[in-house]
C-alpha positions in Angstrom: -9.4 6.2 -15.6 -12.6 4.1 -16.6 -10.4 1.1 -15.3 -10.1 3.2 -11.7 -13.5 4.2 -11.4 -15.1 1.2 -12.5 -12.8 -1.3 -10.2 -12.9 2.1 -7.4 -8.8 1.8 -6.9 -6.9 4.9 -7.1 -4.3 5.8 -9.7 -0.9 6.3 -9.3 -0.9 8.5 -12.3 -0.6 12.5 -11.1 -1.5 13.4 -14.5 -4.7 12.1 -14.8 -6.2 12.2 -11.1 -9.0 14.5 -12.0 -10.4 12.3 -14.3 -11.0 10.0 -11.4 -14.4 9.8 -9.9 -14.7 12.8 -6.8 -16.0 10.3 -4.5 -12.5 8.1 -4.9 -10.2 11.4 -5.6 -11.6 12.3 -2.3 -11.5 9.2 0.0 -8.3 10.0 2.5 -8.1 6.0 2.4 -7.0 5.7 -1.0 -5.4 9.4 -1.7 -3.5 10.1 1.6 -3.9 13.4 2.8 -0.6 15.7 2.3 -0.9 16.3 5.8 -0.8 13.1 6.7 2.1 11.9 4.4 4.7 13.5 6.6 3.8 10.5 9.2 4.7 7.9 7.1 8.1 6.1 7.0 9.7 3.5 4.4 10.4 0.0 6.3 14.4 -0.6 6.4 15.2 -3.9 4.9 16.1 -6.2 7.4 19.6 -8.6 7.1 19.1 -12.0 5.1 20.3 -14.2 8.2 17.4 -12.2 10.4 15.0 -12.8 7.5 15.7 -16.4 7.0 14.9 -16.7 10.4 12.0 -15.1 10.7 10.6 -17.0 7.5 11.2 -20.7 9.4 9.6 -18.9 12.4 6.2 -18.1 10.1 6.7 -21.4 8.2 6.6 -23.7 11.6 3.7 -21.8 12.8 1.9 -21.7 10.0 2.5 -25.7 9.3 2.7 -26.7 13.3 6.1 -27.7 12.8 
């Protein structure tokens, strides 16, 4: 936890998050409130074809071809 504290990143480790520093423990940035978790959602992996496409798309904006 000397690694998290120092660097101030959270841990994923349950076990060990009250060794972390309060004033990271208690940033709702880095440790999401439980209230709060019931919002989120997982993104759905999209098909291959639909990917490939959308990685051209990026690829010819980001180049300008």
């Amino acid at each position: 936890m000397k690694a998290s504290n120092y660097i101030r990143y959270p841990n994923v480790d349950k076990g060990t998050t009250d060794l972390i520093a309060p004033a990271i423990r208690h940033n709702p940035n880095m440790y999401i409130p439980e209230d709060k978790l019931s919002m989120l959602y997982p993104i759905r992996p999209i098909p291959m074809a639909t990917e490939r496409i959308r990685t051209r798309t990026w690829n010819m904006i980001r180049t300008g071809y």
